[in-house]
C-alpha positions in Angstrom: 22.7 45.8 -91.4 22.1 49.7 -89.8 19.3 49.6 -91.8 15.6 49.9 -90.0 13.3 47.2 -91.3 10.1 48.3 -92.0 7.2 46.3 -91.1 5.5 44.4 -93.9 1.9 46.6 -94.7 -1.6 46.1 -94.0 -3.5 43.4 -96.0 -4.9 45.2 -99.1 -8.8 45.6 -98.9 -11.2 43.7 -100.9 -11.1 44.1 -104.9 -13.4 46.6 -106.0 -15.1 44.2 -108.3 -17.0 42.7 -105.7 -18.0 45.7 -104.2 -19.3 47.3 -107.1 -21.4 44.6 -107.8 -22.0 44.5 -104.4 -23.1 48.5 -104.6 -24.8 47.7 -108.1 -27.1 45.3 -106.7 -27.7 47.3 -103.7 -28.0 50.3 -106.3 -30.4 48.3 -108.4 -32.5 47.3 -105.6 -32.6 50.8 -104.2 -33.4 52.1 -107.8 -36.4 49.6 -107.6 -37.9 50.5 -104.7 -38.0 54.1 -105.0 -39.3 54.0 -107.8 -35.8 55.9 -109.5 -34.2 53.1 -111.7 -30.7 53.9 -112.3 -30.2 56.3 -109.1 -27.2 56.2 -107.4 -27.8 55.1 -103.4 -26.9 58.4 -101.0 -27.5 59.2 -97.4 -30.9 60.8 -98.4 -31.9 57.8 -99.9 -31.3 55.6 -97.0 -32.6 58.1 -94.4 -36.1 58.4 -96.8 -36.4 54.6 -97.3 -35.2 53.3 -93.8 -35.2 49.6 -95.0 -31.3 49.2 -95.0 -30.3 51.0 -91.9 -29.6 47.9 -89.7 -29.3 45.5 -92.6 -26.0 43.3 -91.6 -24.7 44.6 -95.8 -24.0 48.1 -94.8 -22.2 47.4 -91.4 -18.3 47.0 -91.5 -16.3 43.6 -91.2 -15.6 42.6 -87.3 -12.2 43.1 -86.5 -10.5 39.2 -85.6 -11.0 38.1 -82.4 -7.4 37.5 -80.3 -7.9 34.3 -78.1 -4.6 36.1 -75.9 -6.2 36.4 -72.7 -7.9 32.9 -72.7 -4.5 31.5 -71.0 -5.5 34.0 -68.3 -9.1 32.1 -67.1 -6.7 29.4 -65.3 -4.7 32.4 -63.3 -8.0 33.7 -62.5 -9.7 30.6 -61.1 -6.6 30.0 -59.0 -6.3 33.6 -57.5 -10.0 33.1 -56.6 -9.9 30.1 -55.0 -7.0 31.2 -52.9 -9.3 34.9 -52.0 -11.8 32.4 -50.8 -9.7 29.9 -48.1 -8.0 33.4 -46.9 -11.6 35.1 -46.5 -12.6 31.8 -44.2 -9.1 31.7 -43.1 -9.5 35.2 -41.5 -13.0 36.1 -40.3 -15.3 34.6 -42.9 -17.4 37.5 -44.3 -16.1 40.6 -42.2 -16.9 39.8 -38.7 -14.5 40.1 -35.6 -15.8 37.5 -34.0 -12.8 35.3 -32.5 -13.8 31.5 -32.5 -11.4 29.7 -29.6 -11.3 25.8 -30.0 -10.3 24.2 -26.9 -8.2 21.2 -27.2 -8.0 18.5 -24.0 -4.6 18.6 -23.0 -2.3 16.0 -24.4 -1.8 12.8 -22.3 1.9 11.2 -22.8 1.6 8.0 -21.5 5.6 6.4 -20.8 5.7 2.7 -20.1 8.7 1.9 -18.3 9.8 -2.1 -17.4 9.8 -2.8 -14.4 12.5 -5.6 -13.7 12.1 -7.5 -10.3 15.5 -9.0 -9.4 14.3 -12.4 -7.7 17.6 -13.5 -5.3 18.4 -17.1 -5.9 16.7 -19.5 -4.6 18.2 -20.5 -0.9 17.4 -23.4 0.9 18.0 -23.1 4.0 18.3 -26.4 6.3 17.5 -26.0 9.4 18.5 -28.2 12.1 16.1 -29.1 15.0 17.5 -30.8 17.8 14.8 -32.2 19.7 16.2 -32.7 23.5 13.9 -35.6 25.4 14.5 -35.0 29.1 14.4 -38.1 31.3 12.1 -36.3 33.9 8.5 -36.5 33.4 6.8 -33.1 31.4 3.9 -31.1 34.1 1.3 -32.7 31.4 2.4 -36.2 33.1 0.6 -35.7 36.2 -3.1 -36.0 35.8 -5.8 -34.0 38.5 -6.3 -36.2 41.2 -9.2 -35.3 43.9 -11.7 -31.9 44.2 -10.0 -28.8 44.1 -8.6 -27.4 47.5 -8.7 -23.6 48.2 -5.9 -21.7 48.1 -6.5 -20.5 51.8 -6.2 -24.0 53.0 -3.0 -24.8 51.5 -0.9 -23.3 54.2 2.8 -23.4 54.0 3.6 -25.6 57.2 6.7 -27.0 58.8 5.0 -30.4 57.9 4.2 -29.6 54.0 1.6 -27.7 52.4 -1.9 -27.7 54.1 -3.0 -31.7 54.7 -0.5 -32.3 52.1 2.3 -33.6 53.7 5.7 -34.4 53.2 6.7 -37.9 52.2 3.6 -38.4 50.1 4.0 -40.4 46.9 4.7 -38.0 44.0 2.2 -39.0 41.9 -0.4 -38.0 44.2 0.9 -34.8 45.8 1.5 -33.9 41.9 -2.7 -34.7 41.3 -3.7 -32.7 44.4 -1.9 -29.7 43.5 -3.0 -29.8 39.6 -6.5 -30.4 40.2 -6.2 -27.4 42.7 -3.9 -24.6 40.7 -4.2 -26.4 37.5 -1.3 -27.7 35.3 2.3 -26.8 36.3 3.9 -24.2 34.4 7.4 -26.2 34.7 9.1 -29.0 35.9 13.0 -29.9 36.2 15.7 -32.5 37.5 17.9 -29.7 39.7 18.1 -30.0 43.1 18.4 -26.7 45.0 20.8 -28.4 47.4 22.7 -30.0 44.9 22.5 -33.3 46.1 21.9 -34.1 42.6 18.9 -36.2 43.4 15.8 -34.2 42.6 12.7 -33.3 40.7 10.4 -30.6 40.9 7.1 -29.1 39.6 6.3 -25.3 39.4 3.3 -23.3 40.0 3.7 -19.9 40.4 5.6 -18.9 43.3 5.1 -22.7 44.2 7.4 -24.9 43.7 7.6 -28.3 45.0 10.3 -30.5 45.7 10.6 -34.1 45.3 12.9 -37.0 45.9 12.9 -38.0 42.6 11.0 -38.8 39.8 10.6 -42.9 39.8 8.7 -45.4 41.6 8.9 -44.5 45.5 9.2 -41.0 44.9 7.8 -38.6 47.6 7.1 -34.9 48.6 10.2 -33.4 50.4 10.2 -29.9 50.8 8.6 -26.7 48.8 10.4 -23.5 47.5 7.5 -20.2 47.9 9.3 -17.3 46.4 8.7 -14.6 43.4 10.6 -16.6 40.9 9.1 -16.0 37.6 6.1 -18.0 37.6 2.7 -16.3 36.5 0.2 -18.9 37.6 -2.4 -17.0 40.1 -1.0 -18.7 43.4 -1.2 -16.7 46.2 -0.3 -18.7 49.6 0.6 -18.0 52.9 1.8 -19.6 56.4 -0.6 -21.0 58.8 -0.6 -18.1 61.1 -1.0 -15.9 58.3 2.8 -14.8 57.2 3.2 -13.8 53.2 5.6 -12.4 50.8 6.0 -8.7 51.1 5.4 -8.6 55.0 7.9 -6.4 56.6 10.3 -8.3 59.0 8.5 -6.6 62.4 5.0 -8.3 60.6 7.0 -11.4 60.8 8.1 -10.9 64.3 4.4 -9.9 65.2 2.9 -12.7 64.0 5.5 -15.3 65.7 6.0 -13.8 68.9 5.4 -16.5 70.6 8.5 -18.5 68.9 12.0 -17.4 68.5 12.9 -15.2 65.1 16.7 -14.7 64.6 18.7 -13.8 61.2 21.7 -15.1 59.2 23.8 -14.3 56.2 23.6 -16.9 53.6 25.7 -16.7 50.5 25.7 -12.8 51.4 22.0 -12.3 51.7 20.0 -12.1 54.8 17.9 -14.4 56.0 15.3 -15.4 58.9 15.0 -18.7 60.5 11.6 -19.0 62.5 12.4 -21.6 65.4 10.7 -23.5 68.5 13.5 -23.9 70.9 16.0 -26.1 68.9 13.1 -27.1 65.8 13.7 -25.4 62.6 9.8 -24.5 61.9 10.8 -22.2 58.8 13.0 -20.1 57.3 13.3 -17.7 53.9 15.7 -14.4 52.5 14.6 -11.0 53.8 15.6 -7.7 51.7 17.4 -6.5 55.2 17.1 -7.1 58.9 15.6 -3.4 59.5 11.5 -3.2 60.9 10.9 -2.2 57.4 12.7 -5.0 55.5 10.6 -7.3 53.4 10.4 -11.2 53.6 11.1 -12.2 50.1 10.6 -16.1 50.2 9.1 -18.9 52.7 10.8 -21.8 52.6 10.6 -25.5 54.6 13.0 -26.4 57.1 13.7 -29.7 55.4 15.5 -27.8 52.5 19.2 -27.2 52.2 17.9 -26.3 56.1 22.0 -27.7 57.3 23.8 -26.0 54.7 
């Protein structure tokens, strides 16, 4: 088993047979043409006749052709095809030229539910409580008669210009709407509690009556800053008004007696002909410089 095997030997060459007749014939043919029957062929022989130089007879068998490498054509179109995507891949054919591709900026787009928490349902009941008052409303009391001008409704120990006390209700409550339009209130108190009264408000205004039924009549008026906001703007006979400073008021009724009192703590003036109680009102103090801060009528709460 040490012992080398040789490798089998060469194929042997073609039998001689054939090639002598092969050479014969050539030989023959040669022999014709020159002209030399039975001459053997030589290099002289084929350099002086030329005819089988090239002839395909003289040239040697081709070796056999290996088809080896054909597995190789595949390997070769692959390596190719992958030279060409990395020549595009990296500059085409040679340049440096650097193509940039711009790319719009991705847009994420998030949906996100919105829940709306709706509270339950509540009803709510609301109760109205409709309170009917058993005095007549302002819009009870229609205009009655032209318009009178504020400057000629004085405030006077008798009433209020030419209207007087102890008028009927119905028409001192006409005269004054048709002349400062609708009152801005009305009410059932009595400002001396006598628990028998009814009044109607117009501005600073306010007029008291006896009541609110049949027979009813003007009693007394109330002129003070008391809330209202109607444009009234009245003053006394002579000329007194809110805001006038206590000597004003003893100016203007120096001719009649002016004296003070404290009522329920506040100060007050009481305007007088001998023993009559003309009019009377609260005063911020009794100094020259205190103000008169309401006019009132002597009929009201005028003995309490």
């Amino acid at each position: 088993m040490d012992v080398r095997i040789a490798p089998p030997p060469p194929p042997p060459p073609p039998p001689p047979a054939a090639a002598g007749a092969a050479v014969g014939v050539a030989g023959g043919a040669a022999a014709a043409a020159s002209g030399a029957p039975g001459e053997p062929l030589s290099e002289g022989n084929l350099d002086d006749t030329g005819e089988f130089g090239m002839d395909e007879w003289t040239l040697p068998p081709e070796p056999p052709k290996s088809k080896a490498w054909m597995w190789l054509i595949p390997i070769l179109l692959l390596v190719g095809v992958l030279a060409f995507w990395m020549w595009l891949a990296f500059g085409g054919s040679g340049s440096t030229e650097t193509t940039t591709t711009s790319m719009a900026p991705e847009t994420t787009t998030t949906t996100v539910a919105e829940t709306t928490t709706t509270a339950p349902t509540t009803t709510t009941t609301v109760l109205v409580t409709t309170t009917t008052v058993p005095y007549p409303p302002p819009s009870a009391w229609p205009p009655v008669g032209d318009p009178i001008d504020q400057e000629d409704l004085t405030l006077e120990a008798a009433g209020v210009g030419d209207v007087e006390f102890g008028t009927a209700l119905s028409e001192v409550a006409g005269i004054f709407t048709s002349s400062l339009g609708e009152a801005e209130a009305s009410g059932d108190d009595d400002a001396c509690d006598t628990n028998a009264g009814y009044w109607l408000q117009w501005g600073p205004l306010r007029a008291v009556f006896d009541g609110y039924g049949d027979g009813s009549t003007f009693i007394a008026y109330r002129y003070e800053d008391n809330g209202g906001t109607a444009d009234v703007e009245l003053t006394t006979l002579s000329g007194l008004a809110l805001g006038d400073t206590v000597e004003q008021l003893q100016d203007i009724y120096a001719a009649y007696t002016v004296t003070f009192e404290v009522i329920d703590g506040a100060d007050h003036f009481r305007l007088s002909d001998g023993n009559e109680l003309l009019l009377w009102g609260p005063v911020s103090s009794t100094d020259a410089d205190g103000v008169v801060q309401g006019i009132y009528s002597p009929t009201l709460c005028q003995d309490s």
